[in-house]
N, C-alpha and C positions, 0 to 999 in steps of 0.2 A: 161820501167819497166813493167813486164807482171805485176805483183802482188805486191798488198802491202803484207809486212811481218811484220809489225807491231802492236802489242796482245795491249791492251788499259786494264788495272786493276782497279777495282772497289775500291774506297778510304774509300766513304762516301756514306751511301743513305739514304734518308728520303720517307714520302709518296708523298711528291711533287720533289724533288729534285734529281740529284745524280753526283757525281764528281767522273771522270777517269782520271786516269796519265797513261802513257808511257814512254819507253826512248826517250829522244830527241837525234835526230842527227842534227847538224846544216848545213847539206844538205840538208835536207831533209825540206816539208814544207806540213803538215799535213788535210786532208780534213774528218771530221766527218760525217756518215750519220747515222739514225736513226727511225723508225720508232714501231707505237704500234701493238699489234698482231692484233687487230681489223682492221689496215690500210694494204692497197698493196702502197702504196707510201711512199718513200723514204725522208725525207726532211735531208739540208745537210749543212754545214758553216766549213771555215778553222776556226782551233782550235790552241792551240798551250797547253801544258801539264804545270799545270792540267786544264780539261777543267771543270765548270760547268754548267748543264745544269738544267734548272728548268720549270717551269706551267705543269709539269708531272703531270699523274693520279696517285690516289692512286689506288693501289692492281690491278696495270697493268704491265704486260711485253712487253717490249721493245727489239728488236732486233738492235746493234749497229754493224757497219764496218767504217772500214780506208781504204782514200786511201790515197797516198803521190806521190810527184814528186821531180825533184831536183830541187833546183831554179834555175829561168831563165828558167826552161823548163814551156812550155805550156799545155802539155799534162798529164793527172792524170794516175794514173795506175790503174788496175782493181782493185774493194775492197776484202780486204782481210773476212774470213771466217766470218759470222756475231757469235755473243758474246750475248747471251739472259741474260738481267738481269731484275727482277721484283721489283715496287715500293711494298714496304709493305703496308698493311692498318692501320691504327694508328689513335681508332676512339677517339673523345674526353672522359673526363673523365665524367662519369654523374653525377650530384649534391648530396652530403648529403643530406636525408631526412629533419634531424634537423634544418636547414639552411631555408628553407623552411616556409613562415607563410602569413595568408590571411588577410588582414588587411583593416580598412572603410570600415567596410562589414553593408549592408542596404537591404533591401527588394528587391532590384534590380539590386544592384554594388556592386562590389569588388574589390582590388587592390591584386594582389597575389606577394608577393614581396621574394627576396632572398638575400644570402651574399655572396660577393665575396671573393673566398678564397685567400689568402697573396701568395701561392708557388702555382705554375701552376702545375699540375700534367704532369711525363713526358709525359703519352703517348695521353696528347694535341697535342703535336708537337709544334704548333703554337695557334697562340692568339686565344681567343673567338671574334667572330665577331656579332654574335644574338642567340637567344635567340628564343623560343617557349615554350608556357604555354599553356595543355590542360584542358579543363572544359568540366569532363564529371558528368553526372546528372548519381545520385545512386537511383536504384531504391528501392522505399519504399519497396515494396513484395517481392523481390530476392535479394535485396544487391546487385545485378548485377551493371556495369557501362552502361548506353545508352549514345550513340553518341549527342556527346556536342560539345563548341565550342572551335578556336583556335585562340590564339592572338600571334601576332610577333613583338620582341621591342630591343632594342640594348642595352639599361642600365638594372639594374636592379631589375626591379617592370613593370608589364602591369596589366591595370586597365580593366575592363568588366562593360559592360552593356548592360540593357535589360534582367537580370536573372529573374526565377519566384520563388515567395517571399515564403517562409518556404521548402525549396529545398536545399538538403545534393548536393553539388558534389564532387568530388574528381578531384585536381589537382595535375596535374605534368608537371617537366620543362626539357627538355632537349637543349643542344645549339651547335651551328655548328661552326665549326672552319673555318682559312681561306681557308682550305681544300675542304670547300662544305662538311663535312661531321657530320651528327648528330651522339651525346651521345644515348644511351640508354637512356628509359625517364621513372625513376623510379615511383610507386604511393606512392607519397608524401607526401598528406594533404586529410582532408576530412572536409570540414566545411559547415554550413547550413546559408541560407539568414533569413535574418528576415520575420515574418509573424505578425503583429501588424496590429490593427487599421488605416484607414488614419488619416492623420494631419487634420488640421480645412481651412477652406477656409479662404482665407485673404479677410477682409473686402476692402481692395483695389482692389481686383480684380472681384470685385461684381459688374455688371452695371443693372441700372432698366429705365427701356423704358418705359414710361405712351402712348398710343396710344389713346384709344376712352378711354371716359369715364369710363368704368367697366372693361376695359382691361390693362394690361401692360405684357412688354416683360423682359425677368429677363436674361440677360447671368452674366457667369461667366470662370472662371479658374480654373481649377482642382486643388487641392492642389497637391504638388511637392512629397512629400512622404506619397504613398498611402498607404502599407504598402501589398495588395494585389490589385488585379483588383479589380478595382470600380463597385458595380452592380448596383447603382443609389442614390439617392439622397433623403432627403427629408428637406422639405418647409416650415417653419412655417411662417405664415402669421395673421399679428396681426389686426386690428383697432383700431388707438389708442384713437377716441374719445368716441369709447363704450370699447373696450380691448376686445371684440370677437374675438377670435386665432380658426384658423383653421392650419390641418396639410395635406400638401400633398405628395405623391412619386411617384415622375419620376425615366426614365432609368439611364441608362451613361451618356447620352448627356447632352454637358452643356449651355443648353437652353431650355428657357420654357417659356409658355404663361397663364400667372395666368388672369382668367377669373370670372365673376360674383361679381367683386367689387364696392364698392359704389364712385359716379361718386366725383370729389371735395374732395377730403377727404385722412388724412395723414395715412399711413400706416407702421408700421414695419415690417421689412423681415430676416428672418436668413436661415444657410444654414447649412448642414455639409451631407456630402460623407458618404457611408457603402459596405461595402467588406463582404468575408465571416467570417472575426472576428467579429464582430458587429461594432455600428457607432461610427462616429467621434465625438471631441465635436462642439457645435452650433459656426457658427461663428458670429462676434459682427454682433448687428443690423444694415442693414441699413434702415432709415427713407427717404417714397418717398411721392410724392402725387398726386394721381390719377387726371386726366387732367375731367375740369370741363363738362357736358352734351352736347354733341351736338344735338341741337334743330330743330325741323321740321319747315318748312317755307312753309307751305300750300298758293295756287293758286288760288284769285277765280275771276270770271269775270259777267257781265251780259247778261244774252241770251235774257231777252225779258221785255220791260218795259210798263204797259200798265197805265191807271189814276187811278185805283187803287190796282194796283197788279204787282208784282215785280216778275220775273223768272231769277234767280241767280244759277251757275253751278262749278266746283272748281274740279280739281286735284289731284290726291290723291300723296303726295309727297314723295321724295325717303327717303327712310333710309336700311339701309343698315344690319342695326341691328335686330328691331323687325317689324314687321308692326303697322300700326295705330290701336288702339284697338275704338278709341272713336273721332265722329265730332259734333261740337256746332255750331249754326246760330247764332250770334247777328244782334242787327239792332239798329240805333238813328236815330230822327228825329230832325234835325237841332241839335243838342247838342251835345257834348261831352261823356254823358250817353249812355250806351248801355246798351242794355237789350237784354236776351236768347230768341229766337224765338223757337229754336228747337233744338234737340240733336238726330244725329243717329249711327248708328252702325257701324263699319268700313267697311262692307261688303252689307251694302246698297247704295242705287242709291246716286251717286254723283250729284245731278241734286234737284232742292226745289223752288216750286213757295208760296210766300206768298203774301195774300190778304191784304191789309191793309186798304182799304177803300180809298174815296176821302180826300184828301189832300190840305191844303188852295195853292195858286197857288207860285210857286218856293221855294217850301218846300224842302229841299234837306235831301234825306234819304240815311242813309249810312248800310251797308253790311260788317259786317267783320266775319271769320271762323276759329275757334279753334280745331286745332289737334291731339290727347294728344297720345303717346307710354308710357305703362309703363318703360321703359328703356330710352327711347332717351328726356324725357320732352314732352313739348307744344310750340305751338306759333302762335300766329295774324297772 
């Protein structure tokens, strides 16, 4: 057979789809080829009438030919004249405005939900497979829309978060068929986040850290609905056995180092967040107590002991906190008593010889030195 002479007629098409008949001879045994305007290659399969052929583009042309043989023979004949037919485009139908509504809407989230219509519209073609929700932010000055964001979700409702709190956007939804192809994605909705006060901090998620004596460390947990960005915090700090309240304010962070408290002693603390609506309400007290003085433990040793005179020397001991402001000599002779020899300056010689005259014989004299920071205490 030089040629096929056989014309293949277009029955049905869709944007994916399309079914051809021809007459059948039952000689004859039919081979399809086809291919898109975009391609130089042929792809090809015996068919038998009608044939269908599908995973077609939409709003593509396709060029088809036949070729045939008789049975039993081996050899195809040339294809006959190619037959141009085009998928149409058939985009999905776009949503009803009205349908449309933004719902658990908060300072910061939203769900933007819709309803699915009972009758498909025809020119769906095919099912809805997903779905796209724009959020775009309307501007205060122009009413313009700025570039926002996009959520993709298969039922229907997709939720957002991370918005900023007293902020109009405007959403709209369009959805894609099995086609790969999107609806036009009409504007829809225009609705604004909330811009309120934050919430109160939870007393549960309040920790206080007593470290030295006059210090402690305060964290905490932001409360969950701020209602805008948080610009900082403030601190009310009580003493409960005089009730002197001081107030302080920190940043964002939520940690702090509440300094210059008295050492042993119970305190009340409250908290509350402030945005640029103004602040939260206080949250419940917590009751802590500052961890008791830590005390100096001054060093002293004997450099020189003579029959009536004693050369006694001492270390000036760490603290970490304040320096020594003040150092005291005692001395007893054989007793228990002690009495002040001398008292000097933090910043004088560490080093004291005292006279004390002759002594009846194994008189035992003792040496002890006191301290004193005003912050950190005293001690022997």
């Amino acid at each position: 057979m030089d040629k096929c002479a056989t014309v293949a007629h277009l029955m049905a098409c869709t944007d994916t789809a399309m079914t051809l008949r021809w007459a059948e001879d039952d000689e004859l045994q039919h081979y399809l080829e086809w291919r898109s305007a975009a391609s130089d290659a042929w792809t090809g399969c015996v068919v038998t009438s009608p044939a269908l052929r599908t995973s077609l583009k939409p709003d593509t042309a396709y060029s088809l030919r036949m070729r045939c043989r008789r049975k039993g023979s081996m050899k195809w004949s040339e294809p006959s004249l190619p037959q141009v037919f085009k998928t149409p485009c058939l985009l999905p139908m776009p949503l009803q405005p009205h349908t449309i509504r933004a719902e658990r809407v908060t300072h910061s989230t939203a769900v933007i939900s819709w309803d699915l219509e009972e009758n498909v519209p025809d020119g769906c073609m095919n099912e809805i497979v997903r779905y796209r929700v724009c959020l775009n932010k309307v501007s205060a000055k122009t009413l313009e829309e700025e570039e926002g964001e996009e959520g993709y979700c298969t039922s229907c409702s997709c939720a957002f978060e991370g918005l900023k709190p007293g902020t109009e956007y405007a959403a709209s939804v369009s959805r894609m068929n099995a086609s790969r192809l999107w609806s036009a994605a009409l504007p829809h909705l225009v609705f604004r986040t909330e811009f309120t006060t934050p919430a109160s901090v939870e007393l549960e998620n309040i920790e206080a850290l007593p470290t030295d004596g006059d210090e402690m460390t305060l964290r905490w947990i932001a409360p969950r609905r701020n209602g805008a960005d948080i610009l900082g915090y403030d601190i009310a700090v009580t003493r409960l056995s005089t009730r002197d309240e001081r107030t302080e304010r920190t940043g964002p962070r939520s940690e702090v180092v509440l300094k210059d408290l008295s050492p042993d002693s119970w305190y009340s603390i409250r908290l509350r967040a402030n945005n640029a609506m103004g602040p939260a309400d206080w949250s419940q007290p917590l009751e802590v107590k500052t961890n008791a003085p830590t005390f100096l433990t001054p060093s002293i040793s004997l450099v020189d002991a003579q029959a009536d005179s004693l050369t006694v020397a001492w270390e000036r001991p760490d603290c970490h906190k304040q320096a020594v402001d003040t150092y005291t000599l005692q001395m007893s002779r054989g007793s228990t008593v002690f009495a002040d020899l001398a008292s000097f300056d933090a910043m004088a010689s560490t080093c004291y010889s005292h006279r004390h005259g002759p002594l009846p014989a194994y008189t035992k004299v003792t040496y002890r030195l006191t301290c004193t920071s005003s912050r950190c205490g005293s001690r022997f």
